[in-house]
C-alpha positions as CSV (number, residue, x, y, z in Angstrom):
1,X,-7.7,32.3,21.4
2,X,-4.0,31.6,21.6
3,X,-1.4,33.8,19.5
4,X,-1.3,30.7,17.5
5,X,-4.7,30.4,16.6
6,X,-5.1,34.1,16.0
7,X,-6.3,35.8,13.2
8,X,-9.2,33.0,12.4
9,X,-12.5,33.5,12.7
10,X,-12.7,30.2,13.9
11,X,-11.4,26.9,13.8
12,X,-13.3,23.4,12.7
13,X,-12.6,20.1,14.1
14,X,-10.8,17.7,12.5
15,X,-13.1,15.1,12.2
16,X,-15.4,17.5,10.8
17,X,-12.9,19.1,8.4
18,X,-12.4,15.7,6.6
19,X,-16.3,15.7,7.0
20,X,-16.8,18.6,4.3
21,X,-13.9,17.7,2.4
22,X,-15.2,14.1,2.0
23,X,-18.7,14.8,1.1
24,X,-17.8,17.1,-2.0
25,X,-15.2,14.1,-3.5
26,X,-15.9,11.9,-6.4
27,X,-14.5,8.7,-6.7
28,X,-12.8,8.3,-10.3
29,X,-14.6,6.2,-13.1
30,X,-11.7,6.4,-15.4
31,X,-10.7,2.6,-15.9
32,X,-7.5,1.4,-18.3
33,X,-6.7,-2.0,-19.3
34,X,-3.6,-3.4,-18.1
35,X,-1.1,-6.2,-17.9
36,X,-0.8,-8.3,-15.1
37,X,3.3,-7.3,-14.6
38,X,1.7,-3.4,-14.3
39,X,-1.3,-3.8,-12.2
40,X,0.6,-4.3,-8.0
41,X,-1.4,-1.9,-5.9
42,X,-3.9,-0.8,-8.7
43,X,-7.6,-1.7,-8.3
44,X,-9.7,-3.3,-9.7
45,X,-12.7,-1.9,-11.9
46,X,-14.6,-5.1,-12.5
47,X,-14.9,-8.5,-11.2
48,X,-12.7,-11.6,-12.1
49,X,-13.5,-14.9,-12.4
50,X,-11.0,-18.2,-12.7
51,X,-11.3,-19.0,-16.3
52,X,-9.7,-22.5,-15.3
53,X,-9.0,-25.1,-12.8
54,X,-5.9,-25.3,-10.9
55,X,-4.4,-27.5,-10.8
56,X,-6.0,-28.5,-13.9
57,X,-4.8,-32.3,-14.3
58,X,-4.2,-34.6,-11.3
59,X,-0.7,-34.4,-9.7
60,X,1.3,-35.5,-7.5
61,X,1.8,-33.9,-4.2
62,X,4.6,-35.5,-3.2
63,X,7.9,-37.4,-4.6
64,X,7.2,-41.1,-4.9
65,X,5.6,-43.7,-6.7
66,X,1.9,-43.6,-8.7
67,X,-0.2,-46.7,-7.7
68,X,-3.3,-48.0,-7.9
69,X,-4.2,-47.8,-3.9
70,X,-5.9,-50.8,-4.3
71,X,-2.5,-53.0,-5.0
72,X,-1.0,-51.5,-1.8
73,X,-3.7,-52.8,0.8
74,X,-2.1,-55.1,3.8
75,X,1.5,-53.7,2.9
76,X,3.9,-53.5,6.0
77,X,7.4,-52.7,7.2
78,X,7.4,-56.9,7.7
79,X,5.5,-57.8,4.7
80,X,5.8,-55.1,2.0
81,X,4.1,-54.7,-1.0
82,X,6.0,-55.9,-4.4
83,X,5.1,-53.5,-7.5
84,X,6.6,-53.8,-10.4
85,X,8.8,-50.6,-11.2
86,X,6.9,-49.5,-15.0
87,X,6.1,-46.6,-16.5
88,X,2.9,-48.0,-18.2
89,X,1.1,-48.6,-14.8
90,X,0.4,-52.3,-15.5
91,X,-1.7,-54.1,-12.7
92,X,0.1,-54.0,-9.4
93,X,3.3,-51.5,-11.0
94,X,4.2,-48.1,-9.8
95,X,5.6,-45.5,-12.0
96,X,8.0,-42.7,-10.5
97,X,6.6,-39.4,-9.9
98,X,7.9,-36.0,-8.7
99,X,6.0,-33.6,-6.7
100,X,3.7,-31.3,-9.2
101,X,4.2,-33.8,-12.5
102,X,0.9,-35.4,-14.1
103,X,-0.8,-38.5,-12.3
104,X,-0.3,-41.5,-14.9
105,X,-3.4,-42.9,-16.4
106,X,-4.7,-45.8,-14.1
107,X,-2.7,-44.7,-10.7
108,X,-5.2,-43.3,-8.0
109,X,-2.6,-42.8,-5.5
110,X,0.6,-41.7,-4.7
111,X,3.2,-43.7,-2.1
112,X,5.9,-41.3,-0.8
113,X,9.4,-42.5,-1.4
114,X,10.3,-42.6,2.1
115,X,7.5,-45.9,2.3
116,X,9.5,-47.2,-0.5
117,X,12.2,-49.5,-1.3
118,X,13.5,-49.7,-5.0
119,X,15.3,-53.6,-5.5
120,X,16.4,-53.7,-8.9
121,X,13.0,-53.9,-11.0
122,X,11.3,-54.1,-7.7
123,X,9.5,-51.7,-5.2
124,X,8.9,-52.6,-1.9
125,X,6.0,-50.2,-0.5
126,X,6.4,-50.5,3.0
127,X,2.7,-48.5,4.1
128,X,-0.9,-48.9,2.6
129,X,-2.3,-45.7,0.9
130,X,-6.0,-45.0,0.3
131,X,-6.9,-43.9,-2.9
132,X,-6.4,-40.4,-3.5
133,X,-3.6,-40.4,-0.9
134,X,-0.6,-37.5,-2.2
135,X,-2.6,-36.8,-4.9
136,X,-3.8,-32.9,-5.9
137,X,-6.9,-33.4,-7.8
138,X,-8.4,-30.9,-10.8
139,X,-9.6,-27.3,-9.1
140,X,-7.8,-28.2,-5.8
141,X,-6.5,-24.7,-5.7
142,X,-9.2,-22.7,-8.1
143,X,-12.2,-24.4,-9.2
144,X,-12.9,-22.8,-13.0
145,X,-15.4,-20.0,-12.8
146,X,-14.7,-19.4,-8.6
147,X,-15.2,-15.9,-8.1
148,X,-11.7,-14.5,-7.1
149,X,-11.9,-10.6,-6.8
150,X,-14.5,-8.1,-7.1
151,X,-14.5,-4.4,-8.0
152,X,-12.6,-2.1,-6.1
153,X,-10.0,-5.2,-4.6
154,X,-6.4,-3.6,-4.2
155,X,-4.3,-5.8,-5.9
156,X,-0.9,-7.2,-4.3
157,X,1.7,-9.2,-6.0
158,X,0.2,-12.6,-4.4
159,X,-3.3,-11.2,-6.0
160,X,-1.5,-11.2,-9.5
161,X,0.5,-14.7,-9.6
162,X,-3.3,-15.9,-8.7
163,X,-4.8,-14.2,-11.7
164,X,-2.1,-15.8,-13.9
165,X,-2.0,-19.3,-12.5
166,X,-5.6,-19.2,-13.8
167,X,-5.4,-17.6,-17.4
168,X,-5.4,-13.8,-16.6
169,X,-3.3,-11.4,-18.7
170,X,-4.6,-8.6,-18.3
171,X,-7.5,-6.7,-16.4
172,X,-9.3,-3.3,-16.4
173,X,-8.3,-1.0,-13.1
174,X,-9.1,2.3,-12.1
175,X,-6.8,5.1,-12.6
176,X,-4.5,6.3,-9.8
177,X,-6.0,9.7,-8.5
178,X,-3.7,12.6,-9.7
179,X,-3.0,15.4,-8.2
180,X,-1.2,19.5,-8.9
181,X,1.3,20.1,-6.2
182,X,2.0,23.7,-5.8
183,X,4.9,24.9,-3.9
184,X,4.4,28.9,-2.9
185,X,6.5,31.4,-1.7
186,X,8.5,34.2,-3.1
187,X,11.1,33.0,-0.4
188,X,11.5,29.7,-2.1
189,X,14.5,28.4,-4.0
190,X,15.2,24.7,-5.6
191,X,19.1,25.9,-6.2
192,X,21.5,26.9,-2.9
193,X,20.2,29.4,-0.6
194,X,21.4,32.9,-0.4
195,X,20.1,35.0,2.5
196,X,16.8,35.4,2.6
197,X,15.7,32.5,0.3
198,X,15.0,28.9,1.6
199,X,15.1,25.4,0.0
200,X,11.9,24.2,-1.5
201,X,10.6,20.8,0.8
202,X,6.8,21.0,1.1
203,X,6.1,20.0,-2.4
204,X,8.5,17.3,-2.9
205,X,7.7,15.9,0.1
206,X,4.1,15.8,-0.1
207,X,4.7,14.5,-3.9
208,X,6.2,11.8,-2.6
209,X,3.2,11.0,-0.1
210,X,0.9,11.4,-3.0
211,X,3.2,8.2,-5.4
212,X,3.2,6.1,-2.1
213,X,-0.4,6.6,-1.1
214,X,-1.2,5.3,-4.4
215,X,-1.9,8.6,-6.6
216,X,0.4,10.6,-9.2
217,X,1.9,13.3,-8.7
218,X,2.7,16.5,-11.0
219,X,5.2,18.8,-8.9
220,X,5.1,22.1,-10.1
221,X,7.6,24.7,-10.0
222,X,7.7,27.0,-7.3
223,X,5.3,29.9,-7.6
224,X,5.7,33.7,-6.2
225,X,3.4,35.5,-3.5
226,X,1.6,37.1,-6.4
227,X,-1.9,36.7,-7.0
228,X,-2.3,36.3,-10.4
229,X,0.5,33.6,-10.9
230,X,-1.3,31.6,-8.0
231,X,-4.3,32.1,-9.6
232,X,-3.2,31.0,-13.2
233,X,-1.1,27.8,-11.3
234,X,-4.5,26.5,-9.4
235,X,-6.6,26.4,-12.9
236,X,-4.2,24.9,-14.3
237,X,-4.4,22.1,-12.6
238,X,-8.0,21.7,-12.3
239,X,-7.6,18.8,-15.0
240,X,-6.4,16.8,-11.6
241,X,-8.3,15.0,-9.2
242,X,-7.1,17.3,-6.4
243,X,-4.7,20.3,-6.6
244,X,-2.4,20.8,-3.3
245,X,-0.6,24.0,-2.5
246,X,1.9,24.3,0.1
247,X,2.3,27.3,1.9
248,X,0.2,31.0,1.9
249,X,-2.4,29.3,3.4
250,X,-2.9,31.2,6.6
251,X,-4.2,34.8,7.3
252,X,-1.1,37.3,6.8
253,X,-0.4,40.0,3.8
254,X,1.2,36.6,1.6
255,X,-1.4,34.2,2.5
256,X,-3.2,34.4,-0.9
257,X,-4.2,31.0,-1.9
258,X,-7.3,30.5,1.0
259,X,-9.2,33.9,-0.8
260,X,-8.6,32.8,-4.3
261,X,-10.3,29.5,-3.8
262,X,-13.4,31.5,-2.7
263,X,-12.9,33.9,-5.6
264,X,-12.7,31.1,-8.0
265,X,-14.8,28.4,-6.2
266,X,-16.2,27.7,-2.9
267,X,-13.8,28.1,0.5
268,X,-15.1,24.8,2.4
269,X,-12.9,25.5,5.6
270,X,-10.5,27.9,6.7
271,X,-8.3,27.2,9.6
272,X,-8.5,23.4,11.5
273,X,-8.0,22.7,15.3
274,X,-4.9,20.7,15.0
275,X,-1.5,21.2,16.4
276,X,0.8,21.7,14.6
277,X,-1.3,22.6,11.1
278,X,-4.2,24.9,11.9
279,X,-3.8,26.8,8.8
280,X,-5.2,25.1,6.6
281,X,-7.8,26.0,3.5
282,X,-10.1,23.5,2.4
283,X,-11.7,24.2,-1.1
284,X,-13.8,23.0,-4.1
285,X,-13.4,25.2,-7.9
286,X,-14.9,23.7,-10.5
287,X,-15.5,20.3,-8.7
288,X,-11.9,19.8,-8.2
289,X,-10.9,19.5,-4.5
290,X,-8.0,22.3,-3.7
291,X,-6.3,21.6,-0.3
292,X,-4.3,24.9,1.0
293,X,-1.4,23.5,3.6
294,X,0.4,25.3,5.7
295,X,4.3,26.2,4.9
296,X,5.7,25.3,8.0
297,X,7.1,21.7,6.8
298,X,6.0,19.9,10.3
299,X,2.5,20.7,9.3
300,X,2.6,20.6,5.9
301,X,3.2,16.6,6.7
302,X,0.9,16.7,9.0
303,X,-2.7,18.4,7.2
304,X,-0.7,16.0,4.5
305,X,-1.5,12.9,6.2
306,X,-4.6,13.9,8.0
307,X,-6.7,15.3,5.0
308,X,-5.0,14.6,1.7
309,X,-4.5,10.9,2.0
310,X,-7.9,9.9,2.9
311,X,-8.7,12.3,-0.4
312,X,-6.8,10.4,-2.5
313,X,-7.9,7.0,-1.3
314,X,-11.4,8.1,-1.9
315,X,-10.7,9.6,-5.2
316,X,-8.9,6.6,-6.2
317,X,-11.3,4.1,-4.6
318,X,-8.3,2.6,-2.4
319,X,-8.9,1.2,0.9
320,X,-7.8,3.5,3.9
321,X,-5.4,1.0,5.7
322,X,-5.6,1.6,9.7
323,X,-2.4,2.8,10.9
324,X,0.8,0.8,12.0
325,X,0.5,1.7,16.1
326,X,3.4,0.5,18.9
327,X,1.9,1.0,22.3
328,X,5.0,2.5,24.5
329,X,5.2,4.2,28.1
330,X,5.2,8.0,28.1
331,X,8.6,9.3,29.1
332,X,7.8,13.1,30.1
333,X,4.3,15.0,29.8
334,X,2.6,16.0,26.5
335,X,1.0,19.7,27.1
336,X,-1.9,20.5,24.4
337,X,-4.3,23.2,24.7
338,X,-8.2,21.9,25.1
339,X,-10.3,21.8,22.0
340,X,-7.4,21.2,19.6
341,X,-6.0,17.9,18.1
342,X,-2.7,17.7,19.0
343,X,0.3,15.6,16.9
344,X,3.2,14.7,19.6
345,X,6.9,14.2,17.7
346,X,8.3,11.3,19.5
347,X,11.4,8.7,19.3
348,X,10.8,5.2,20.7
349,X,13.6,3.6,22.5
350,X,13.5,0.8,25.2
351,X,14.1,0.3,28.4
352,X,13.8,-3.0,30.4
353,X,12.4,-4.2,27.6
354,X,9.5,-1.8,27.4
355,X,8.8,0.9,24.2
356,X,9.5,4.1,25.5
357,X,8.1,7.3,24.1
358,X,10.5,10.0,24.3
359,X,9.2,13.5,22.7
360,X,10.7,15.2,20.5
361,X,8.9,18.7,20.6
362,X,5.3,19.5,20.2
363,X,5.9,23.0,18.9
364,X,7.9,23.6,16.3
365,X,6.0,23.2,13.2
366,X,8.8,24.7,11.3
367,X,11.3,22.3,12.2
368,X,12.0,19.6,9.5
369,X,14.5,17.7,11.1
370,X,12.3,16.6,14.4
371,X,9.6,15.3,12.2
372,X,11.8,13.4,10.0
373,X,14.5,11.9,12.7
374,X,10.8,11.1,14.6
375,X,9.5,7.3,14.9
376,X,6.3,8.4,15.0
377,X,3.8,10.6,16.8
378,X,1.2,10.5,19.4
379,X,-2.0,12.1,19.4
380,X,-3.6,14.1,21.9
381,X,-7.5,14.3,21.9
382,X,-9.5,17.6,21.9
383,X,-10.6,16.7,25.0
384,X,-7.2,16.8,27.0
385,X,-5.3,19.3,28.5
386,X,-2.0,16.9,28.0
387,X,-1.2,13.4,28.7
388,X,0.7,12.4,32.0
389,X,4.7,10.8,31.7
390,X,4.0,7.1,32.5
391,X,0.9,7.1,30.9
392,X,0.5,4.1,28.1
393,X,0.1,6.0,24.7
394,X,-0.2,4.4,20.8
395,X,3.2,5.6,18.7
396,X,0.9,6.1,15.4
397,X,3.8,5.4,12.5
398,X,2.9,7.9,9.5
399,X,6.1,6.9,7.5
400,X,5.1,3.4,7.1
401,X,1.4,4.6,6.0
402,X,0.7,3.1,2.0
């Protein structure tokens, strides 16, 4: 056991970590009817159907002249087609049309105005069309009662001018997962430092993650190294989804929060194989999911992106999107330690042409800055000892992660 791993009894697998986590969450049923302006990125609690056609009239799909096709048979660049220039579509007539405006009553067909000559009261129509030529007919788009959507569909902006083209205004979605956050430390300060005390990050950076990965967050005030304030703060919030604490979630004299889960619930898992991040708690009190994460702000992002998003995105019934990869050349070796999941800090830069992987640090879970100036990071598997310079790796891009 190295000096970073000490103190644990043992240490779970990632893969299994999420495992235990996953099989004690709920997805939401809570469901609230919204407007279409309000719904982006919500989902969807019930299926939709088009209640009409679109387009639902005949139109024209280009600029030109509306014809019946029929008066336009045998026309050519030598002997042209004469149509009388009405609106009323009389035999052998053409009436104006611009793209998108209603076919006229008799017209079948549509002649674009570059196969067209206008000569005073005249058209010349310089090409045949067959009937239905340039012409959008009814349901074209969206026949009326096409099934468009079904429960659980994340909705995008494209998704919602659909929905209103055919006579949506509003629909019933399920509610965003919420969740506590809970910064802890009696070290931590949201005013300027003075010796000894340190700016609070963890919770309003894993906030943050929670609005972008589609939940809502409630970022709490910071809360002392005391056990019945942390207490008090975590049933508070048991009203959430999930409740997320950042820091005192290791094994030292101030890492509380792991053995008041068990005292108030049920400690799932205590301390994961991942570098950096292995202290982590995993927990359930009164059927409310409590994730511990470490304070160190490296792995605080880390457990954050590894555990808490797949959470919410079950919770909230949100699809897990795969994550954004660039496949770049190693610059200089990755040491990990067998048996542990390792997350690699890297900067991508180019040379010849060719992504380049240039690490940042792989220790240093404490240090904010070579996560955040990072393009990414790569992972090391349990099963490796390291990975080579030269060797081809995937630059997974957390930032970008919805």
């Amino acid at each position: 056991m190295s000096d970073a791993t000490a103190g644990f009894k043992r240490l779970t697998r990632l893969d299994r970590a999420r495992e235990r986590l996953e099989e004690r969450l709920v997805p939401t049923d809570r469901t609230t009817t919204r407007r279409l302006e309000a719904a982006d990125g919500c989902v969807l609690a019930t299926a939709i159907d088009a209640r009409r056609d679109v387009p639902h009239y005949e139109r024209a799909a280009m600029d030109g002249f509306a014809v019946r096709a029929r008066d336009t048979f045998g026309a050519s660049e030598r002997s042209p087609a004469v149509l009388d220039r009405d609106e009323t579509m009389n035999p052998r007539a053409g009436t104006w049309v611009h793209t998108g405006s209603e076919l006229p009553a008799g017209a079948d067909a549509v002649v674009m105005v570059e196969r067209t000559e206008a000569i005073g009261e005249e058209i010349e129509v310089h090409e045949p069309v067959a009937e239905g030529a340039n012409v959008a007919p009814v349901g074209e788009d969206v026949e009326a009662g096409a099934r468009l959507y079904g429960p659980g569909h994340r909705l995008r902006p494209s998704d919602l001018g659909l929905l209103k083209s055919v006579g949506v205004r509003e629909i019933e979605t399920y509610d965003p997962p919420t969740a506590g956050v809970i910064p802890t430390g009696e070290e931590l300060v949201q005013h300027e430092p003075e010796a000894g005390e340190t700016i609070e990050t963890n919770g309003l950076t894993v906030s943050q993650y929670v609005e972008r990965w589609g939940g809502e967050a409630t970022y709490r005030d910071v809360v002392t190294d005391d056990r019945a304030a942390l207490r008090a703060a975590i049933e508070r919030d048991l009203t959430k989804d999930i409740v997320v604490a950042t820091g005192g979630s290791s094994v030292g004299e101030r890492d509380l929060v792991p053995s008041i889960v068990d005292e108030l619930g049920e400690l799932l898992v205590h301390g994961i194989a991942l570098e950096p991040g292995h202290p982590v708690g995993i927990g359930i009190v009164q059927d409310t999911p409590v994730l511990a994460l470490p304070g160190y702000p490296v792995a605080a992002i880390v457990t954050a992106v590894q555990l808490l998003r797949p959470a919410l995105k079950r919770i909230g019934r949100l699809p897990i999107d795969s994550q954004p990869t660039t496949e770049a050349r190693l610059d200089a070796k990755l040491p990990s330690e067998p048996g542990t999941r390792t997350f690699a800090r890297v900067e991508l830069n180019e040379e010849n042409d060719e992504p380049v992987a240039v690490p940042v640090r792989t220790g240093g879970a404490g240090v904010l800055s070579s996560v955040a100036l990072a393009d990414g990071w790569v992972v090391v598997p349990e099963s490796s000892e390291g990975l080579p310079a030269g060797e081809t790796v995937a630059v997974e891009h957390w930032e970008r992660l919805p």
